[in-house]
N, C-alpha and C positions, 0 to 999 in steps of 0.2 A: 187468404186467397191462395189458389193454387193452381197450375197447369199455367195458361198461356196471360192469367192475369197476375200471377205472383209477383210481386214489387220488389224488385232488386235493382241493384247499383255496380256499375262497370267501370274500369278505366281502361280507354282506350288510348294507347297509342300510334298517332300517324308519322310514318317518314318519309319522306319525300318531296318535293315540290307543294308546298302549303304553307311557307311565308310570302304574302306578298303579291300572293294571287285570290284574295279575299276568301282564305279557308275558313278561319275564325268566325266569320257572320255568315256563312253558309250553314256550318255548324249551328250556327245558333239560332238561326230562322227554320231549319230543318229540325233541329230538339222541340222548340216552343210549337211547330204545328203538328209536331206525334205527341204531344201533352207530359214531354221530357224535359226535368229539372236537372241543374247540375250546372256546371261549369267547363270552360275550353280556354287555354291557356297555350302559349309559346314556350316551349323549353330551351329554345334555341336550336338544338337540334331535331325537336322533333316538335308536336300540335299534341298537348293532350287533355284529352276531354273527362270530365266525371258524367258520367249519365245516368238518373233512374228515371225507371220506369215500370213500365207490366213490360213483360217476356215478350208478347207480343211487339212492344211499341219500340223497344229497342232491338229488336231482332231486325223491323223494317228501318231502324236507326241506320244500323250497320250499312245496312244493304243500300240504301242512300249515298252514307260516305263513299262505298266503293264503287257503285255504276253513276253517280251522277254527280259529280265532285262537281265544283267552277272548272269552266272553261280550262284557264290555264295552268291549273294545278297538276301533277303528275303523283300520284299514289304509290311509292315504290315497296311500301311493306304497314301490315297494320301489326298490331298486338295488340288481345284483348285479355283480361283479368277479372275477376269478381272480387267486390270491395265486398269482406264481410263485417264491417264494424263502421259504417258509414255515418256520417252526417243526413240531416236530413235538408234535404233542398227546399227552398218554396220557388223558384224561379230556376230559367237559365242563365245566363251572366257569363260576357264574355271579362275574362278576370289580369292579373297587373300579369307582366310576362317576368320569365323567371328564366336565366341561363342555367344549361346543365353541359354536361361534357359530353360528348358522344357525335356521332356523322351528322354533318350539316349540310342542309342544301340552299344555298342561298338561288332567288330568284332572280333570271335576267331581268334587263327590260325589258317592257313592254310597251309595242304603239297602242298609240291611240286607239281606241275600241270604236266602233260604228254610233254606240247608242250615244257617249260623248262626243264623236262627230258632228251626230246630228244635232246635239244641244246646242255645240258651238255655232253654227249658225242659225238659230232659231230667236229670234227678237224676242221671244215672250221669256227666256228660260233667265234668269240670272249670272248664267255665266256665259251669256253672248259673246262672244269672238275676245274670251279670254284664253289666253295663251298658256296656260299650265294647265287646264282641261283635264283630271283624269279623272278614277274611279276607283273601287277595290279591284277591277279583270283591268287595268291599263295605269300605263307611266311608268315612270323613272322606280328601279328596284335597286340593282347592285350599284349603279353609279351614284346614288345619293348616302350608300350605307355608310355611315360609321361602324357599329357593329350587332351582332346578333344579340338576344332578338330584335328581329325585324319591328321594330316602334319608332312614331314620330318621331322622339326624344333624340332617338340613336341615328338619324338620317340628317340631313341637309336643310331637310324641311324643319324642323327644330328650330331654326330662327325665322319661322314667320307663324308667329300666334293667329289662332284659327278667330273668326270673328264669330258672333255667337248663331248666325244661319249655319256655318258650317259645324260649327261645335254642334250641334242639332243632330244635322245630317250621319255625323261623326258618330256617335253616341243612339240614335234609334234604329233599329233592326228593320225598319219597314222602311228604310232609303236605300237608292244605291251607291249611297257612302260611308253606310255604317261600316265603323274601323278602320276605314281605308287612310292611310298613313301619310300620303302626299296629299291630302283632300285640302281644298284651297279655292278662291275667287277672285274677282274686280276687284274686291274689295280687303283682302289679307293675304292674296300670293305676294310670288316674286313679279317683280315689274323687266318690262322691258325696258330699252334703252340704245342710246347710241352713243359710245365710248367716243368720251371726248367730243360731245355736241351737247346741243339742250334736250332733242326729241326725248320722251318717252311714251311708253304705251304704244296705241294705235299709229302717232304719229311719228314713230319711230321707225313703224313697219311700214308704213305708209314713204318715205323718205327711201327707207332702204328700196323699196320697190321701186321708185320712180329712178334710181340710180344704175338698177337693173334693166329696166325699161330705157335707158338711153345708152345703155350698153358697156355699163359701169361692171366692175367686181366690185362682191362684197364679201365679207368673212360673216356669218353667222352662225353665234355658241348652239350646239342642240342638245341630245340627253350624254355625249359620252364626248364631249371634245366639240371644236370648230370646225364649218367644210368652208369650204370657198365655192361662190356662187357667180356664174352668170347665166344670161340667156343662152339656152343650148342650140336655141335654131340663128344668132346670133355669130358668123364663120368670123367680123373682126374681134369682137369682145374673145371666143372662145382661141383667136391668136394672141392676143393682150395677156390670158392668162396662165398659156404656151411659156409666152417670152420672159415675163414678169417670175413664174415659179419653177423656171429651166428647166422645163417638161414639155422638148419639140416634138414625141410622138406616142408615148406611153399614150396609151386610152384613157378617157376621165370619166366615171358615170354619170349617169344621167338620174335627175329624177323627175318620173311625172306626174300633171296634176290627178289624173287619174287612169284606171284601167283603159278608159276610150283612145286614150293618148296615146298606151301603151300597145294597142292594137292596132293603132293607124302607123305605128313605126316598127312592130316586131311583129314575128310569127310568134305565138305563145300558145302551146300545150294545154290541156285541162292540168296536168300535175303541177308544169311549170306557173301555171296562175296561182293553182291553192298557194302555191309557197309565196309566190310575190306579192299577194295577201293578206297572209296571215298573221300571227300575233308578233314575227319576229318581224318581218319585212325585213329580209336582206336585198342586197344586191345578188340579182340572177341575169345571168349571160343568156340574151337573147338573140335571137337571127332577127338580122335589119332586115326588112320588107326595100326591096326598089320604090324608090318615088318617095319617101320619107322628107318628113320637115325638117331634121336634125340636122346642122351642120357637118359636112362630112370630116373636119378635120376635129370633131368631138374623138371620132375613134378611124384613124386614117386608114385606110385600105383594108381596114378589118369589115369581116364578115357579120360579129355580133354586136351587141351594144350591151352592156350594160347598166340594167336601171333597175330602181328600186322606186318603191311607192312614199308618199310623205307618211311618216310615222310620230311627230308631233304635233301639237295644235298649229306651234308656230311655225311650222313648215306650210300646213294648209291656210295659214293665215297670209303667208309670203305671194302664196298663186292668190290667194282670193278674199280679202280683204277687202270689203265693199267701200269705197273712196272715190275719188276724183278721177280715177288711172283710168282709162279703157285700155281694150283688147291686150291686157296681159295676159306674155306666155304662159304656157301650158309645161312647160321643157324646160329643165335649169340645169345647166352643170355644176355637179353636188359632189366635189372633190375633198380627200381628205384637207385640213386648213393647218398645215405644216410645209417648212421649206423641204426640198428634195434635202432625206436622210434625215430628218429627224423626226421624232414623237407628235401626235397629232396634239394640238395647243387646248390648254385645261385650263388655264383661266385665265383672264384680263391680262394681265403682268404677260402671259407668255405670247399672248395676240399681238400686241402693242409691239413687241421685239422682234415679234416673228415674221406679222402676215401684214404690218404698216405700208409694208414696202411692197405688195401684192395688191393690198386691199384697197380699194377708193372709200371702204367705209365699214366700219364694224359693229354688227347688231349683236350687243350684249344680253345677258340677266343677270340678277341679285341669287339667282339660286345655283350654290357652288357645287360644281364636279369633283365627286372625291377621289375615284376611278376613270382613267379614262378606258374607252370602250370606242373600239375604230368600226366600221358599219363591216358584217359579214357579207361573201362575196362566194356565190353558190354557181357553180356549171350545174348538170345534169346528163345524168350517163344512165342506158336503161332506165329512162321514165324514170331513176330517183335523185334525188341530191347529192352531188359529188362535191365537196367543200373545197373551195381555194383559200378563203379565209373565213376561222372561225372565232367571231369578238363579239357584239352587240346582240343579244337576244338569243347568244345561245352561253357563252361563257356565265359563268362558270358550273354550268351543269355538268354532273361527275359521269364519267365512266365507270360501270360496275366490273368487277373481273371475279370469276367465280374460283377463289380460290382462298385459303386460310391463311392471306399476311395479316400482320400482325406489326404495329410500327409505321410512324410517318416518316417521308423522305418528300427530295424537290428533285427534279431534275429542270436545271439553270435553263434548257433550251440553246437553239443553234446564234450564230451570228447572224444570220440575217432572216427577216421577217419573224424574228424573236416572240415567242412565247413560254411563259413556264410551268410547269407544273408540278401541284401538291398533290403529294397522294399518303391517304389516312386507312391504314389496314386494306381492303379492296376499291374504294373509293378514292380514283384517280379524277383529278379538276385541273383541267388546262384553263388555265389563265385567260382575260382580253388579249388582242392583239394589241404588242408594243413598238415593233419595228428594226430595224438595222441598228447593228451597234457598233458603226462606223463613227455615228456622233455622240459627244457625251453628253448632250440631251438625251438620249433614248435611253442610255447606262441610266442617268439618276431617276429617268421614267420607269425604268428597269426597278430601282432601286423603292422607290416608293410603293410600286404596284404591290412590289413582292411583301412587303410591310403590312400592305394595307391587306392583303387575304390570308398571310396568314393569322391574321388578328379577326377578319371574318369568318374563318374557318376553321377558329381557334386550333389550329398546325403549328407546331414547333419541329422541322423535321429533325429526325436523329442523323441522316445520309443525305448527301446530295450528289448528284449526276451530272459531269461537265464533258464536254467533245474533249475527244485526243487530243487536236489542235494546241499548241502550248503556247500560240500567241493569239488565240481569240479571247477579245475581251471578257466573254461567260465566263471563261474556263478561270482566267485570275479572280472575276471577283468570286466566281464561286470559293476561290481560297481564301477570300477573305471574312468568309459567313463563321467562323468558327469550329466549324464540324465536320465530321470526315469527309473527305470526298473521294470519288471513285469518278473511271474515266472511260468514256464507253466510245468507241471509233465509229464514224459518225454514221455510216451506211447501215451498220448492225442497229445501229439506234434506231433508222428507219423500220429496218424491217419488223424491231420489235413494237413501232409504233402501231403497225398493222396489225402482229397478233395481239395489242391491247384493244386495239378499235371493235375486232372480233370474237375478245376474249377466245382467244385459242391460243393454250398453252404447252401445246405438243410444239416437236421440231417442225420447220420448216425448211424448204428451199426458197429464201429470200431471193431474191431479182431486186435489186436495188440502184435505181439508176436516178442518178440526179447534175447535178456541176460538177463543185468541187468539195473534197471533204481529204483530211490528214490520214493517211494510211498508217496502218503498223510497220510499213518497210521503207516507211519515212517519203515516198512518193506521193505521186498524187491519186488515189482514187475516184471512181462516179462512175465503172458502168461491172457492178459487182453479180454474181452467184455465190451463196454463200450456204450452209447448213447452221441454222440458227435454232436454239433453243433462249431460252428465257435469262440461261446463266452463261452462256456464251456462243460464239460463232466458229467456223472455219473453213476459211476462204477457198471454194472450190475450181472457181474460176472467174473470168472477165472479159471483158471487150479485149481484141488486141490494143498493146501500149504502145503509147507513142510519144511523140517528144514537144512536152507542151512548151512553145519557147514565145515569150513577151512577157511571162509573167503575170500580171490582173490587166494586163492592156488587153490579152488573149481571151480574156471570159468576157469584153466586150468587143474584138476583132476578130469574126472568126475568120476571118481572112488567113489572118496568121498564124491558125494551127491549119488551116488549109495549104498555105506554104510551107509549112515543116513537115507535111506528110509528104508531097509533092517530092519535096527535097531526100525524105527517108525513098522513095522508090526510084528516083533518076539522079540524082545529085544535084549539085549548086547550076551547073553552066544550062541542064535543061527543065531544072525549075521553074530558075529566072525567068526563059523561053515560052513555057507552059502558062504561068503564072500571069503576064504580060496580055498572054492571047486570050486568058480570062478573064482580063481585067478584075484582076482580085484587087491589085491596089497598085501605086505609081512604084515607076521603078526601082526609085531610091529606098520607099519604103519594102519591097521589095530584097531589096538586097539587104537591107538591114539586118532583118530576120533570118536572111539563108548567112549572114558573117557571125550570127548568135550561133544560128546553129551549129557550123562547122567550128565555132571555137568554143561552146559547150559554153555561151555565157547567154544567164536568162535563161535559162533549160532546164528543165527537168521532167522525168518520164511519169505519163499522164494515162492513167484511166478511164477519163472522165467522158461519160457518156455523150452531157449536156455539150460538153466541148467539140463533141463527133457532130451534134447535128447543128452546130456554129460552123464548121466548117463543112458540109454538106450541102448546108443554104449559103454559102459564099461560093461553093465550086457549082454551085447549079445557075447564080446570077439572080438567087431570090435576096438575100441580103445578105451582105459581106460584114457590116457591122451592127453591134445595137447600143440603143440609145436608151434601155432600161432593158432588166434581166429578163431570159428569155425571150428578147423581139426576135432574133432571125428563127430558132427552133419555131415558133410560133406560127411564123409566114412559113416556113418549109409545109409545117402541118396544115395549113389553107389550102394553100399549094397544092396538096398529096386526095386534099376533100376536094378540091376542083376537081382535079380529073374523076375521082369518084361519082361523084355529085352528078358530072355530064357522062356517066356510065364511059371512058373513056380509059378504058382498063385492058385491054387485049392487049395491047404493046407491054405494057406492067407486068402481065400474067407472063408474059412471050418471056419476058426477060427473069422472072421469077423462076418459071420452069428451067432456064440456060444454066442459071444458078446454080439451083439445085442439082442439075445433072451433072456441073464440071465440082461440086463439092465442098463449095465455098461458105456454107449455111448449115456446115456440117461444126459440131463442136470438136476440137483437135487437141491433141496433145500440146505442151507450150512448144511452138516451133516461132521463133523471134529474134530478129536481128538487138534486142535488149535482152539484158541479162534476165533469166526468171530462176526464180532462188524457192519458190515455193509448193513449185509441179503443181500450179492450175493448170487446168486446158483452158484455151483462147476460144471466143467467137473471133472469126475470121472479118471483123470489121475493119480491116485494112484492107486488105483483098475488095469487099464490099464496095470502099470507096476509089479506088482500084478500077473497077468498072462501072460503078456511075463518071469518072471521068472519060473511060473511052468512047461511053454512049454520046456525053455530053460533047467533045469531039466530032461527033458524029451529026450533030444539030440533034440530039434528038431533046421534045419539049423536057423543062423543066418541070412543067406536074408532072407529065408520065413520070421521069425519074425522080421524083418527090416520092410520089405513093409505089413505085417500087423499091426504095431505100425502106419506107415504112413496116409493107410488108417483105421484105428480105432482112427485117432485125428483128421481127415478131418471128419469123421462120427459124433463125438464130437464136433466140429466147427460147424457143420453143427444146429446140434440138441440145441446148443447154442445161434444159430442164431434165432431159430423159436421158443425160448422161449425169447428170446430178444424181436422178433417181435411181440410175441403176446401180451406181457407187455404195448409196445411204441405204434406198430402201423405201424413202419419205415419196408418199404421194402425196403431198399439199405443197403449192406452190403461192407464193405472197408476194403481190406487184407490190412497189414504192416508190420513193422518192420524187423531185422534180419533173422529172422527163415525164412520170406517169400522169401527170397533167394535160398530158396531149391524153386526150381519148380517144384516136386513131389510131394510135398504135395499144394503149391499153385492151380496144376491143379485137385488135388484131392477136394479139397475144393469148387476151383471154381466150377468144374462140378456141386456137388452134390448143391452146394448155387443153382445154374443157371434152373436146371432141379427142384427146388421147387419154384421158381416165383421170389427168389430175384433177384436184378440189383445189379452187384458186380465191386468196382473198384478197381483197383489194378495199379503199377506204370508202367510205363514205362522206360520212361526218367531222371525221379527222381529217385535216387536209396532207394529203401525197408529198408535198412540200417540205421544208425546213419548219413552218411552222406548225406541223405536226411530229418535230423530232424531240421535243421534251415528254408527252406520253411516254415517248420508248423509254429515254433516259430514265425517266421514274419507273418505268418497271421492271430496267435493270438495277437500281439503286435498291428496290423493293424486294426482289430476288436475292440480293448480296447478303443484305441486311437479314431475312430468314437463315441464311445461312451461316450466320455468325456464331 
């Protein structure tokens, strides 16, 4: 035969996202209908197929795998080969899988898919309102792994032998469960149950529902950890689980029973629905609609809500579960199912210890968490996805960096809102979300995680990357990992978080603003300019310093870096004075802090951005203290959108242009009543707040002065930038850290950066956060490590 009937044999290799998302039986329903023999196998790091056929038949092979893969597969690279000494096939045959060494991409979770949806309620289908529901496009991926490849054997599901309808199903190419690795029923899953009762099954969810329904908490296990549950339209239950998990104001998501739900209580976007949707279903921050059914103290005096769609069976089984119950809600608050500071709870043993004293009742299963995976939590800035936490349905999907490392390394990630990350030659994997490592729960959750991926992702790192900080818990155990370690100051970390997000390996002018992080001059940093490249930084300038005095009482009082600025501009006697008439806080506490100050105990000189707009929202009267990190920043930023919002900006503008004119948004040489040792210039944030206090004097409202503090530190951002740039030379400018979390001032910033010629990166998918400062750290450990 010859031309386009010639009969030859291929081996292709695929990398990317193809374990786990039913590549394997696509392959091979796609070989056997172009009349293609051969075999497709799991390498672990990679899917590789043998194919013969005519010229023709695997040309339009080809062309299949790359435009029309599964749903939730991701294609990042093929390679193809000519076998010249092949076997001969009679068949296709998906074959035993076989580890090899090389870049692995393991797959997230995944919810529930529609078409098993609809099974699950369907009386005719056999897995009627079973609770593990999935298929080869849906279910449980990385949280049931044992190890690569991806097979029964090596998952969780490994102890529940398949019964012989699913062995069936398992095994023929014309199902939609051929191969599929979690496949299961009524009759050979995991069962439900109620720890420490008799229910199981149905009559377990049934139980736990009517517990809900009378205004109970419940804990219930899902794909990656425990949440805790009640009625969300529900204002005493959702104060019961305020008071019980000493969380009087932080926000708790919501989840609902479906889209309709979700539009009788938010305004939602067409971008923001695909994602609240889609395969991952995170939590996306939505705007509450007035007149909502949600109870208001779900998320107090906030603007948005957060909610996410049910993404297991047994979530949808929880709303709707045909029974005895009527008119069950629609609305459940679907909180992480962990005490304040610690790791969200992974099996039985830790429920029991944890959330007994929370829960009225706890809906377990037989199928173990190996990983835990806490739900992703997505804002939205310019119609796309801006990440606040990235764990469930997107971890551990790599970042690619286009560049020739060579060498594994970790970087441990920050002390709070903990994430880590492995990175294998270019192929950077931030970890699940693990949490604060204030408790030593989270450390041994720490501990295990980091075990269990690099055993998925077969990494041994040769470097690892800890914060400067010499008393953060990362930073010791990272000495205790065996292997070198390197120490990267924590702002720099950021910023290089963002050129890994955007693979941009040229310098930059970092803008790094977040709380609090250890500086190289032994003080406190968080509101940074800096000249960054990949192998190091230098510090160009800063917020003006000031005198952060209470210690960690001050990162939740911003009262009291509000009195110690007060106190650096007038003294103790008309602080006090000043202080009093603002009812920042009582007088003794009051004095307390101006007797720190003037005898330099509890003090020390502070950077920190986060700490500016703590004390910003305490001198305005939006909030003096917070009850979880970032609450008053947060209301400031409401605050600054109100007056936006009611187009009530002319006073803002009035006092923006004063600004600018007397020079104060002007970037300066160090001119400061504190020592500066290392000739940065200042932004003039002192001055700044300076005169948001004479305004405020003045009655003038607190949004007006909200949203012109906003735009008068973007105008300073700005003005920082073009004295950075005129220094270096660098037109790209890169937002980070915490503060960049407010999208008011990010869009403030960016504009004004954008509309003066710089090129501005900012994150997306990497959260702006701490828990986006392990990236950086592995791509400084990764940098080091070439250079050795």
């Amino acid at each position: 035969m010859t031309g386009k009937n010639l009969w030859q044999t291929y081996r292709i290799k695929i990398f990317g996202i193809v374990q786990g998302v039913g590549f394997r039986p696509f392959v091979s329903r796609t070989a056997e209908a172009l009349g293609i023999t051969g075999d497709v196998c799991n390498k672990g790091s990679y899917v590789e197929v043998l194919a013969q056929g005519t010229n023709a038949a695997l040309q339009e092979f080809r062309k299949k795998i790359e435009t029309a893969p599964p749903a939730r597969a991701v294609i990042l690279k093929l390679l193809q080969e000519r076998v010249t000494t092949p076997p001969t096939f009679s068949e296709f045959q998906i074959i035993e899988s076989s580890g090899e060494s090389g870049d692995v991409f393991v797959s997230p979770d995944i919810a529930i898919c529609p078409e098993c949806r609809s099974e699950l309620f369907d009386q005719n289908d056999r897995r009627y309102l079973h609770p593990f529901i999935n298929c080869t496009s849906c279910g449980p991926r990385l949280t049931i792994l044992d190890a690569m490849p991806y097979d029964r054997e090596r998952t969780s599901m490994g102890a529940f032998p398949m019964c012989g309808a699913c062995r069936f199903e398992y095994t023929h190419a014309e199902t939609r469960r051929y191969d599929a690795q979690p496949v299961c029923c009524n009759d050979c899953g995991p069962r439900v149950y109620i720890l420490g009762g008799a229910e199981k099954d149905h009559a377990a969810i049934t139980r736990a529902r009517s517990v809900l329904q009378a205004g109970g908490i419940i804990a219930v296990k899902g794909i990656g950890g425990f949440h805790l549950a009640c009625d969300a339209k529900n204002e005493a239950a959702v104060q019961k689980l305020r008071e019980r998990k000493h969380r009087p104001q932080k926000p708790f998501a919501v989840m609902l029973r479906d889209l309709a739900a979700v539009r009788r209580e938010c305004r939602i976007l067409s971008a923001q629905e695909k994602h609240l949707d889609n395969h991952q279903k995170p939590i996306v921050l939505l705007e509450k609609k007035s007149g909502g059914t949600i109870a208001a103290n779900v998320a107090p005096a906030m603007p948005s809500l957060g909610v996410m769609l049910p993404y297991t069976p047994l979530h949808l089984l929880l709303f709707s579960l045909p029974d005895e119950l009527d008119g069950f809600t629609d609305s459940l608050v679907m909180t992480s199912g962990n005490p304040s500071g610690a790791p969200i709870c992974r099996t039985d043993d830790d429920a029991l210890e944890a959330l007994s004293s929370i829960a009225d009742l706890i809906l377990s299963h037989d199928r173990e968490i190996r990983l835990r995976a806490d739900d992703s939590v997505m804002d939205f800035y310019e119609g796309a996805p801006y990440m606040i936490r990235r764990s469930r349905g997107y971890a551990p999907l790599p970042l690619m960096i286009s560049a020739d490392f060579q060498g594994s390394v970790l970087g441990i990630g920050s002390e709070l809102k903990n994430t880590f990350c492995l990175a294998k030659n270019a192929l950077f994997y931030p970890s699940p979300y693990i949490g604060d490592m204030g408790d030593l729960r989270t450390m041994q959750a720490l501990r295990q995680s980091l075990a269990r991926m690099e055993r998925l992702l077969g990494i041994t790192p040769d470097l690892v990357a800890a914060d400067l900080h010499p008393r953060y818990e990362t930073s010791r155990f990272a000495e205790t990992l065996g292997i070198p370690v390197v120490k990267v100051q924590h702002h720099y970390a950021h910023v290089l978080s963002v050129m890994a997000e955007n693979n941009h390996l040229q310098p930059v002018i970092g803008v790094s603003f977040d709380g609090t992080g250890y500086g190289t001059d032994d003080t406190i940093w968080g509101g940074e300019i800096m000249l960054a490249t990949t192998y190091s930084f230098r510090r160009l300038g800063s917020i003006a310093p000031f005198f952060h005095t209470g210690g960690d009482l001050a990162a939740r009082e911003g009262w009291r870096i509000a009195v110690s600025l007060l106190h650096s501009f007038y003294g103790a006697k008309d602080a006090l004075s000043l202080s009093q008439k603002l009812d920042l806080a009582t007088e003794k506490e009051i004095s307390s802090v101006i007797f720190q100050r003037e005898h330099g105990l509890n003090t020390t000189v502070s950077t920190s951005a986060g700490r500016l707009f703590d004390a910003v929202s305490a001198l305005l009267g939006i909030r003096s203290l917070s009850t979880y990190e970032g609450e008053a920043a947060m209301y400031l930023q409401f605050a600054a959108e109100t007056a936006e919002k009611n187009e009530e900006t002319a006073q803002a503008d009035a006092l923006l242009a004063a600004w600018k004119a007397d020079g104060i948004l002007k970037a300066a040489a160090s001119e400061s009543s504190l020592t500066i040792t290392d000739n940065r210039f200042l932004l003039k944030t002192d001055e700044l707040f300076r005169r948001l206090l004479q305004e405020r004097r003045k009655r003038q409202r607190s949004d007006i002065l909200a949203l012109a503090f906003h735009r008068g530190l973007a105008a300073a951002i700005t003005a920082a930038c073009q004295k950075a740039r005129a220094t270096t030379g660098c037109t790209t400018a890169a937002l980070t850290g915490g503060v960049f979390q407010n999208t008011l001032l990010l869009r403030l910033a960016q504009e004004a950066l954008e509309a003066d010629g710089f090129r501005v990166l900012r994150h997306s998918f990497i959260p702006p956060n701490d828990g986006g400062i392990a990236v950086g750290q592995a791509l400084f450990a990764m940098q080091n490590l070439q250079n050795k």
